[in-house]
N, C-alpha and C positions, 0 to 999 in steps of 0.2 A: 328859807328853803335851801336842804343843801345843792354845790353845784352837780352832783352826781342824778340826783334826782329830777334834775333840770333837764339832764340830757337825756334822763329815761322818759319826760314829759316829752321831747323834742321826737324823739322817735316814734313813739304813740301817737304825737299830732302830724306825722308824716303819714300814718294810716288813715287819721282820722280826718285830715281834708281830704282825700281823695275820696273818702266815704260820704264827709259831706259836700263835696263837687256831685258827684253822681247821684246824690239824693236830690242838690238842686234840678238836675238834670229833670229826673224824675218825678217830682213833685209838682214842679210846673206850671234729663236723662242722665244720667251719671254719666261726666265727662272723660274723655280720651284723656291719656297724658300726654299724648302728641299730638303739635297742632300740624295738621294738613298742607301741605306748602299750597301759594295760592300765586296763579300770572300774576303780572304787575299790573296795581291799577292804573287805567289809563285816563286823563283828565279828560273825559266828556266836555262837550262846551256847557249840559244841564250841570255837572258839578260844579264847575270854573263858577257858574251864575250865580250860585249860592252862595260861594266863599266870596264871594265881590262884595259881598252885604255885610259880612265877617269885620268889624275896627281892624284896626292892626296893632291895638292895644290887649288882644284877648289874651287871658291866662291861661284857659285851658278850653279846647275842644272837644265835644260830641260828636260825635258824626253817624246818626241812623238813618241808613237807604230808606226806610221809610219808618215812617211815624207809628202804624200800630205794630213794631217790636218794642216800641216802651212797653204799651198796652199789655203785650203777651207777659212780659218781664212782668208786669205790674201784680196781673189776673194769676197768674201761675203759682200756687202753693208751694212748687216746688225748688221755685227761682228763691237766690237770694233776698232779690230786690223788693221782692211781695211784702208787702206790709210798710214801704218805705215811705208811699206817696200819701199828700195831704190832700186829699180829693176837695176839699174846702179852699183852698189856698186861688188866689184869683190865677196861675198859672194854669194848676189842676182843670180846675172849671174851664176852662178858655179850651184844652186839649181836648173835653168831652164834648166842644162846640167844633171843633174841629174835624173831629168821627163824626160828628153827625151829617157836616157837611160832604162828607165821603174824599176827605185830606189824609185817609188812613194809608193812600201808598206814595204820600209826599213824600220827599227827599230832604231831610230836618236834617239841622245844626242847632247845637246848644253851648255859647261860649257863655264867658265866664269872664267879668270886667270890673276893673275897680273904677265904682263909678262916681264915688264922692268919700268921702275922710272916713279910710275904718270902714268902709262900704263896697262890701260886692254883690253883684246883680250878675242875674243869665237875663242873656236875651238870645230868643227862639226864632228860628231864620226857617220859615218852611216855604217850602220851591213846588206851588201847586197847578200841575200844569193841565190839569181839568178845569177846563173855563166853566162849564158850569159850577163845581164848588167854591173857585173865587170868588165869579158873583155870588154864590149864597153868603159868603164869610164878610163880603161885600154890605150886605142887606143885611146881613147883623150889627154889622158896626155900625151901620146909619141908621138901623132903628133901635140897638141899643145902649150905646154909648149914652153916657151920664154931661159928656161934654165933648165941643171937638176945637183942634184948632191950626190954623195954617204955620207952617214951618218950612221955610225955605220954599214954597208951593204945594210942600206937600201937607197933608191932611193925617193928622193923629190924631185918634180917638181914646179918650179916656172912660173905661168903662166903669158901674159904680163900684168893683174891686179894686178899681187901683189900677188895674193893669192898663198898659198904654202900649195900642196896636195903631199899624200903617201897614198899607197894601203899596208896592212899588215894583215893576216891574215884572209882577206875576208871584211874587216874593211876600210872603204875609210876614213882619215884624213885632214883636212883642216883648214885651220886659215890663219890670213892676218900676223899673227908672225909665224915667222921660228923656236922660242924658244918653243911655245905651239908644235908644230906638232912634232919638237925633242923629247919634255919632253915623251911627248905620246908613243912613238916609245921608249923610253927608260924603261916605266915602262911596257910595255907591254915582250920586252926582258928579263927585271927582273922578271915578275911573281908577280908583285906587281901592288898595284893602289890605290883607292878612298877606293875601298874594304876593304880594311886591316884597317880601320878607323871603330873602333866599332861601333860609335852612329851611324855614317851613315846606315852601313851594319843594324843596327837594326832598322830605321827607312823605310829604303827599303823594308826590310820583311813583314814588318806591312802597308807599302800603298795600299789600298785598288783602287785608282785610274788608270784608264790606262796612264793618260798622269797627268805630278808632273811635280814640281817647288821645287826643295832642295834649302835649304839655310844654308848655311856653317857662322854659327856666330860667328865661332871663328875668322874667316878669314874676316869678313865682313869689318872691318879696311881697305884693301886692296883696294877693290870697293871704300873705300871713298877717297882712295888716290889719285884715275883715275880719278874720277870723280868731285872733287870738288875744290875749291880754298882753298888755305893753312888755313884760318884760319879756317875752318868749320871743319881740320877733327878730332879736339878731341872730335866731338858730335859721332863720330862713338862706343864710349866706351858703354855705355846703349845698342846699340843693340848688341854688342858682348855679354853684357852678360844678353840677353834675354832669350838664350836657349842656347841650343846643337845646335843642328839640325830644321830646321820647314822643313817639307813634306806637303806641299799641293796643291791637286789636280785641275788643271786648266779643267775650267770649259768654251771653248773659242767660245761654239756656241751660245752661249746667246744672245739674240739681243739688243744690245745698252747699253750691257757690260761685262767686262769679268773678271771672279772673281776666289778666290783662295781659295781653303779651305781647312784644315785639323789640323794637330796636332803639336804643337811648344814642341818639347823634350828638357825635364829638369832633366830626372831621378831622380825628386824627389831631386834633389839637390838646395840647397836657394842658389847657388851662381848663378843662371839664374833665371831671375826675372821672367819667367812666373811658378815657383812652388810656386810665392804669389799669384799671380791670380787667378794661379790652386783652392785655397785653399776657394774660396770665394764663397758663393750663389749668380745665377744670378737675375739678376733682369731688368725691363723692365724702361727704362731713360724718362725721363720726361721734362727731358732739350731743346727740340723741344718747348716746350708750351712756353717757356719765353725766350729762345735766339733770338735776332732780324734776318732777313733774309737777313741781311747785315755781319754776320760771315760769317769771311776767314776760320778759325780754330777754334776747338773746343774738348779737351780730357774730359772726363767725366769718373769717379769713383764712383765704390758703397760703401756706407758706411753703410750698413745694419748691419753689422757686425763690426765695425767701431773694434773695441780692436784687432777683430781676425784677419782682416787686418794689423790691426799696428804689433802686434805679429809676422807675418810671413814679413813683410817689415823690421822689426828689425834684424832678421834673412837674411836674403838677405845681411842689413848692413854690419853686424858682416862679413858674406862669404864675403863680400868683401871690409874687412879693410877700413870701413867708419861708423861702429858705433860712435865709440867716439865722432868724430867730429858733429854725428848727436845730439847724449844728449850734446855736450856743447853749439851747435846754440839754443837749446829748453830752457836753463840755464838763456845764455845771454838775451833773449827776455823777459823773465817771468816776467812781472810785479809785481812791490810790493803789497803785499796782496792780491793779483789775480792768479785764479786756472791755471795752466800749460796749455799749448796750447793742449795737448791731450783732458786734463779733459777739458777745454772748448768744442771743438768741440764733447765731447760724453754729457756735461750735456746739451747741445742745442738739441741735438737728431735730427742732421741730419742725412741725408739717402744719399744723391748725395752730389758730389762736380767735379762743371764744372770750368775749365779754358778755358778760349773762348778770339779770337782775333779779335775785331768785327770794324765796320764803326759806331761811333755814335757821333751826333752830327757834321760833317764835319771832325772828327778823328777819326783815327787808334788808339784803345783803348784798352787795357789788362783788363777784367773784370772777377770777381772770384762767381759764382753763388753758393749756399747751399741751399738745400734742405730741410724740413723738415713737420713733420706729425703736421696738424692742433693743434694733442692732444699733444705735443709735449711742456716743457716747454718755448719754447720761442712763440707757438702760442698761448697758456694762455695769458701770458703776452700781447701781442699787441693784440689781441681779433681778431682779421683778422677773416671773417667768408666769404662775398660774395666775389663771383669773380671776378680781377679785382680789387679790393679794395688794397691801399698802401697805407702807413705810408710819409712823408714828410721825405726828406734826415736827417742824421746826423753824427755827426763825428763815424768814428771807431776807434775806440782805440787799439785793439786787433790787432795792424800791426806784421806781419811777423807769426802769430799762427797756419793760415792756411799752408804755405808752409813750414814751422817747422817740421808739421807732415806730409803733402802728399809729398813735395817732391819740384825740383825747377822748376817745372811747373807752380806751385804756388806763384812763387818768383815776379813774373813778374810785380805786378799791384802795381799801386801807394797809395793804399789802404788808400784814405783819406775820403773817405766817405760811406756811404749804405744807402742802405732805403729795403725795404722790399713789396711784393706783392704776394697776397695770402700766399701761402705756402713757397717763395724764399725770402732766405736774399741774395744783389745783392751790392758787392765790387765794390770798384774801384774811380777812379779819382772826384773831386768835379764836372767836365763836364759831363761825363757819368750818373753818380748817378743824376744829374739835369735830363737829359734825358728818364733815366729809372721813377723816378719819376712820369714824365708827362705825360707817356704814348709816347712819338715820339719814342725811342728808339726801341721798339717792336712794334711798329705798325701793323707792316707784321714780323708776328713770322715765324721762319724757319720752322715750322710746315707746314703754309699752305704756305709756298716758293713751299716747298719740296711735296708738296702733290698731284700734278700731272705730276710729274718728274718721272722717273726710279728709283728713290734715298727714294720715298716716304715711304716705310717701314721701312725704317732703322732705326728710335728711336725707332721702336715697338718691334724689335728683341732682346730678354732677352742676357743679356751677362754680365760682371762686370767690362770692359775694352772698352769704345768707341772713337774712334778721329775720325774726317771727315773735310774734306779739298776741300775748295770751289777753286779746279785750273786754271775753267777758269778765274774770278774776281782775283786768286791773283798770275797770271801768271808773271808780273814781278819779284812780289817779288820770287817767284821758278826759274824764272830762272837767275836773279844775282848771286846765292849761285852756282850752278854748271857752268865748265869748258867749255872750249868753243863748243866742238866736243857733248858732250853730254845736251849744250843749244842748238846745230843746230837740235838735233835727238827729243827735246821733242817738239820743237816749232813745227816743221813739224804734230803734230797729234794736237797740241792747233788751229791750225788753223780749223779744221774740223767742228765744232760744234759747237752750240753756251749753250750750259751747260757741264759743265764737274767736275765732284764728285769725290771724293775719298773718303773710309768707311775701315776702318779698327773697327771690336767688337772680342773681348777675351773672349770664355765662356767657363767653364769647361764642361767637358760630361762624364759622365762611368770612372771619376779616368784621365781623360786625361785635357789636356789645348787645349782648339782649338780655330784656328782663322780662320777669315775671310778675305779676302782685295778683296775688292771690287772696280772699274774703273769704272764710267759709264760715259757716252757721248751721244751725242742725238741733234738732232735739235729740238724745239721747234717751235708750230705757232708763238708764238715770246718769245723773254725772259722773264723770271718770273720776277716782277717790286718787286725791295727791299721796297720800300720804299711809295707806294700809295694803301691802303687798297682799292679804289675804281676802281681799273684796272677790266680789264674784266678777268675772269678765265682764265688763259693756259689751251689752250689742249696739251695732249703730242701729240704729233705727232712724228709718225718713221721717222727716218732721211734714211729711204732706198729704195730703188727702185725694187721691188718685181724682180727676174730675169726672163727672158723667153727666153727661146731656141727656141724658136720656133714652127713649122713650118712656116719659111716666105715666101707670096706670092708673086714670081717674078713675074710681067706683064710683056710681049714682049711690047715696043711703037709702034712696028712697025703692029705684028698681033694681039696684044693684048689676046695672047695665054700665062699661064700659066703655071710655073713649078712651084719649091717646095726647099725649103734649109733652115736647120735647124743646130741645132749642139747637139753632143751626153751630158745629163747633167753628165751623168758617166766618161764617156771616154775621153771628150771633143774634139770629132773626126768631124768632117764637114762633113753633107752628101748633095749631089745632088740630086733631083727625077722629075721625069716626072710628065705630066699634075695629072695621077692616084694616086701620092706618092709612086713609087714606084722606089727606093733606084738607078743611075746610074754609079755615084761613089761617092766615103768617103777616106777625108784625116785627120790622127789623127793631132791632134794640142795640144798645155799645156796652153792656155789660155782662158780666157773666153768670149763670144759674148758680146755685150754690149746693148743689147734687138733691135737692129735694122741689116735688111741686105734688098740689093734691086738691081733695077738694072739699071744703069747707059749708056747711050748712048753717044758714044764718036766721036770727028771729022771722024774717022776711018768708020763710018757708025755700027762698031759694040757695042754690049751690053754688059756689065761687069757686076757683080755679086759686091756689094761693102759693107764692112762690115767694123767692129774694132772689133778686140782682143785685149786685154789688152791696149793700151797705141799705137798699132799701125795700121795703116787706110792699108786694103787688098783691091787689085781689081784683080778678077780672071774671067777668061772666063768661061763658062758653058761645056769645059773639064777641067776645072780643072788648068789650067797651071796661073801661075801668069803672072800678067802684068808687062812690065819692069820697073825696079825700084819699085816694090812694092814685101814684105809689106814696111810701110814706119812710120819711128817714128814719132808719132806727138808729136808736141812741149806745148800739155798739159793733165794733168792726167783726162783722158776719167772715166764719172761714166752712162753716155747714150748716145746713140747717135752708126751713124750718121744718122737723120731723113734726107731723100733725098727730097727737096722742087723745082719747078720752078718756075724763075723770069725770064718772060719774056721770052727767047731763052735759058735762061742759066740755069745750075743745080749748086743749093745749097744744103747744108748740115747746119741744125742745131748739137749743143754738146753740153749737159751740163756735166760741169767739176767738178771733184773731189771738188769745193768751191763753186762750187752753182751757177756758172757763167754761162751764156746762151754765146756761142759764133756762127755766122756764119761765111763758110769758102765757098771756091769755092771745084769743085769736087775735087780739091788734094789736101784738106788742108789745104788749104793755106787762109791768113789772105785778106780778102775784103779791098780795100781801100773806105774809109767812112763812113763802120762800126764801133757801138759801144759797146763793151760789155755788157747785161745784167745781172747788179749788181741785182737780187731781194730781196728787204731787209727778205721774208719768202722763206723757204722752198720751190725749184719748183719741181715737181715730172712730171712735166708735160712740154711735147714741146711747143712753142707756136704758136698758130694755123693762117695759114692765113684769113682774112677775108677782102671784099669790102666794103666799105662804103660812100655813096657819089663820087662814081666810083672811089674811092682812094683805094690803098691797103695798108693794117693795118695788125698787129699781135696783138692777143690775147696769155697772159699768165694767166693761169690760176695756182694760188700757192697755198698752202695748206688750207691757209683763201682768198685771195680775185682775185679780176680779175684788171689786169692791161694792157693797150696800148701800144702800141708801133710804130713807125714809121718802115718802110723798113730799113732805117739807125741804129735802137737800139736806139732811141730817147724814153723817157715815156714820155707820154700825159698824165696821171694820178699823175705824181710824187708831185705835187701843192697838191693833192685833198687830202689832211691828214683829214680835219675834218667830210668828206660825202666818206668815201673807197667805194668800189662797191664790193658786195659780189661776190664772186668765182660761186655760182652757178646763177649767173645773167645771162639774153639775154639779146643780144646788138639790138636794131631796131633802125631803122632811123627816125626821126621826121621833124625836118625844120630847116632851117639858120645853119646846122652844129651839132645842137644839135642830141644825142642818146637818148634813153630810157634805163636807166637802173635800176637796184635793190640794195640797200645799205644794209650794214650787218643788220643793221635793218630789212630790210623785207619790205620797204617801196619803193616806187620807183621814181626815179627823173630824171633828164636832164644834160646831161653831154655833154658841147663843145668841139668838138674835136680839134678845133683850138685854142682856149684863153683858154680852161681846166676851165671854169666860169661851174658852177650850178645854176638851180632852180628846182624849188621846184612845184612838180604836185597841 
């Protein structure tokens, strides 16, 4: 594998642990672009308690004021995080014993430990200071632990998952290693912890957020050890010595992403390389306008300050015994009677300098882009004025000058050619540089890729430090570099969506270095086209399904009299009511309705009540009691449903599933034989509906752009019609010989067979 492509792997996996940190985390509204200044937290002695229990070996911290904002993260279609959690995993199971016990407004930590060779483990520290839910959590563990045993005095139970929990000083411990819940239990004995770690203890003081993400960078080598294959982990050195400490505050109700933000501690020391970035004016990147929409990867530098940058990156050096070697690589390269690779890149008077990982040409290309002011000596020289206008390729001479001074970011590109447009001088291979030339390359610049995405602001927001990582497109290449256990946990969220970003920007504030890291995801009416300036605009479309509690109207079949059943949005308690809405009983529950509930008539002559909560199909009588063998696990991740339909004598249930799949089952679940799953290639937000036609019975799906057919069987009758779609808000009528009347995204309206799927035209 080449080195370039190593470093494109090292970047990806700098998104992708922290994806899969907060998956372990979690497994177990459209947002402001400004975050809200917030007092400084002040250490509570109930917080101090918690962190006492904290190793002092952690890699990274969680930090939720309380426990069911996972939950909401979890349950919310519209969060990131939805779809992340392994509700199976003995972590999972153990939090849904924890709601039950009413631990939903503990005060949780979730660090992150390497707890044996190539091995990292969370253990979950929750601070429950309702003595009655202790003792319940209490009396689970001693009547259901698989085994228990004494350690240092104290008592851990090992449950038949695996997981291994202790109660200690009002503190319930848990992790799937016996080594993490001992360490716990031993520094808590000692009166020592995470605490005793100055930078930390000083970065705690100072977070202003309720809910944080610490990152331990001295330690962060550890995480890369767990998590990646042998030869990836000596990239873990750069981020150890990024900071101290980063503290930032998760930001997890956002809709269609979930982002981090706050301050990377360096104490003003050059040996953590964010007291260079600290040191820079920010500035607003430009790099959207001329990178193609075919970038996997992308780092971007300000070089406003180009000397004062160097200055303080020299210093970083020096801290960390790599000066020398840096002035002898600038020595060796220095051409005969040609200015030094610094003084070159400050007499050109650029301002940006991007390293980008792009698709140009039919390859996977390393291209090096510079920036520079019109008035600038080298836009005198080529006279470049309209926009748009470029220079014909030529050799570059000046190999290795760029990555001399920025760094081996830079190293990557085969730097045999340039050419130059508008204000960018544009490196790289004599293919690429053909391409940029002629305009293919950028055709569809990332600008307007990015411009009705979630992701669309992001070159506008001033900073001196940018990367952004295209992971759905370069999802193989992310997940070769990581081990197998943490390729199964990130694949599981890649499947959701069909955009998915990553944005990390670096900008100083008030004397501090602060970052950003940003996650977004989102279904799209269809994906952004790289490469055909003449597609039709994306709309963004929410990839979520508004919730509703309720109230549902149960109809009797039989007298056609109504009652009422909804679920609490607080509490998530099930109530019952008569024809008036008026409450006859309520049982609490910890999951969520799935926007349907109704009432099902069975051999028995009687009516059930039939709903889904999370992942499992209930039928309860109208007192309340469940049905036998219900509730019942379905065998797929429910995002709606179940829509109660009749066919014929028989009751159906529509589901659309966590991937966008339409499935029908019979009343219990269960798979139809000669049904076909509905792939819909958009977004469906919607059931799909029955309709007659030509005394035939048909379904209509109606998706976020258009209306498609379908057979009783899950057959498309539309699936041909690629060149004439039928607009979503079309009426279907009947006309003659089979044919419909309907409406095309155009607005026009035509003839559609429902048997041969043929058109004409009104």
């Amino acid at each position: 594998m080449s080195k370039g492509k190593k470093i494109l792997l090292l970047m990806l996996l700098g998104v992708a642990i922290l994806a899969a940190a907060l998956y372990f985390a979690l497994r177990g509204g459209d947002g402001s672009e400004e975050t809200p200044q917030k007092e400084q937290k002040v250490l509570s002695p109930e917080t101090e308690r918690a962190y006492k229990a904290v190793p002092s070996d952690a890699v990274l911290i969680f930090d939720f004021e309380r426990l069911d904002h996972i939950a909401q993260m979890l349950s919310d279609t519209s969060s990131f995080a939805y779809g992340l959690i392994d509700s199976a995993s003995s972590l999972g199971v153990f939090q849904e014993r924890l709601f039950a016990s009413g631990a939903g407004e503990s005060h949780s930590l979730f660090s992150l430990h390497y707890s044996a060779i190539n091995e990292v483990s969370l253990l979950q520290i929750a601070d429950i200071r309702s003595q009655e839910s202790l003792e319940d959590v209490q009396r689970y563990l001693e009547s259901s632990a698989a085994s228990s045993r004494t350690y240092n005095s104290h008592k851990i139970f090992t449950l038949s998952s695996g997981l291994k929990a202790a109660i200690e000083k009002g503190l319930v411990l848990a992790s799937s290693s016996a080594i993490c819940v001992e360490s716990s239990l031993r520094h808590l004995d000692a009166g020592n912890s995470i605490l005793e770690n100055q930078d930390f203890h000083s970065v705690l003081k100072g977070t202003g957020g309720e809910e944080c993400l610490y990152i331990n960078h001295k330690q962060i080598g550890k995480l890369f050890s767990g998590s990646v294959s042998y030869s990836f982990l000596k990239y873990s050195d750069f981020i150890m010595r990024m900071a101290t400490w980063s503290a930032l505050e998760i930001n997890p109700r956002q809709r269609n992403f979930i982002s981090f933000e706050g301050v990377l501690a360096d104490n003003s020391d050059f040996i953590n390389f964010a007291a260079v970035l600290g040191g820079q004016k920010p500035y607003e990147s430009k790099a959207s306008e001329i990178l193609p929409a075919s970038t996997m990867f992308a780092v971007a530098l300000d070089l406003h300050s180009l000397k004062s940058y160097v200055k303080d990156y020299e210093k970083w050096l020096d801290a960390n015994k790599k000066y020398s070697s840096y002035l002898s690589s600038q020595d060796r390269i220095t051409l005969p009677d040609a200015p030094a690779p610094l003084d070159w890149l400050a007499d050109e008077g650029f301002t940006e300098a991007v390293s980008a990982f792009c698709l140009v040409g039919g390859k996977f290309e390393w291209v090096t882009l510079l920036y520079h002011n019109s008035t600038s000596l080298l836009g005198r020289i080529t006279g470049l004025k309209g926009k748009g206008e470029s220079c014909p390729p030529e050799q570059f001479i000046y190999k290795g000058y760029v990555a001399a001074v920025l760094g081996e970011i830079f190293s990557h590109n085969p730097e045999e050619s340039l050419c130059k447009i508008n204000d960018w001088t544009i490196i790289g291979s004599a293919n690429a540089i053909s391409e940029f030339s002629k305009g293919r390359a950028n055709a569809v610049n990332l600008d307007k890729y990015l411009s009705r995405t979630p992701a669309g602001s992001f070159f506008s927001e001033k900073g001196v430090a940018k990367a952004i990582v295209n992971i759905k497109e370069g999802a193989d290449t992310l997940l070769s570099v990581l081990n197998k256990c943490f390729r199964e946990r990130v694949t599981t969220s890649l499947r959701k969506k069909n955009f998915e970003y990553a944005t990390v920007n670096v900008c100083p504030s008030d004397g501090k270095t602060m970052a950003s890291l940003n996650f977004y995801a989102a279904a799209l009416s269809s994906a952004p086209l790289m490469f055909d300036e003449e597609d039709e605009d994306v709309v963004f479309i929410d990839s979520t399904f508004a919730p509703y509690w309720g109230p549902f109207p149960l109809v009797d079949p039989d007298t056609g009299d109504t009652t009422w059943f909804e679920q609490s949005k607080k509490y998530l308690s099930i109530s019952y009511m008569d024809r008036n809405k008026k409450g006859i009983w309520g049982i609490p529950m910890k999951d969520t309705i799935k926007n349907y509930a109704d009432l099902v008539k069975l051999d028995d002559g009687k009516s059930y009540i039939t709903f889904i909560l999370g992942n499992k199909l209930y039928r309860m009588n109208r007192r309340g009691a469940h049905y036998t063998g219900y509730p019942k696990e379905l065998d797929v991740e429910v995002a709606l449903g179940p829509e109660i339909i009749r066919e014929g004598g028989n009751y159906r249930m529509f589901i659309i599933t966590g991937e966008n799949i339409i499935t029908k089952r019979d009343v219990n679940g269960e798979i139809i034989e000669g049904w076909t799953d509905i792939h819909a290639p958009e977004f469906a937000r919607e059931m799909p509906q029955p309709a007659i036609l030509f005394g035939k019975r048909y379904y209509i799906l109606r998706t976020v752009s258009k209306l498609r057919i379908y057979t009783p069987e899950g057959e498309e009758l539309t699936a041909k019609n690629i060149k004439k779609p039928i607009s979503r808000e079309s009426t279907i009528t009947e006309d003659k010989d089979g044919y419909v009347r309907v409406m095309g995204m155009d607005g026009k309206e035509f003839l559609f067979n429902l048997g041969t799927g043929r058109i004409k035209k009104l």
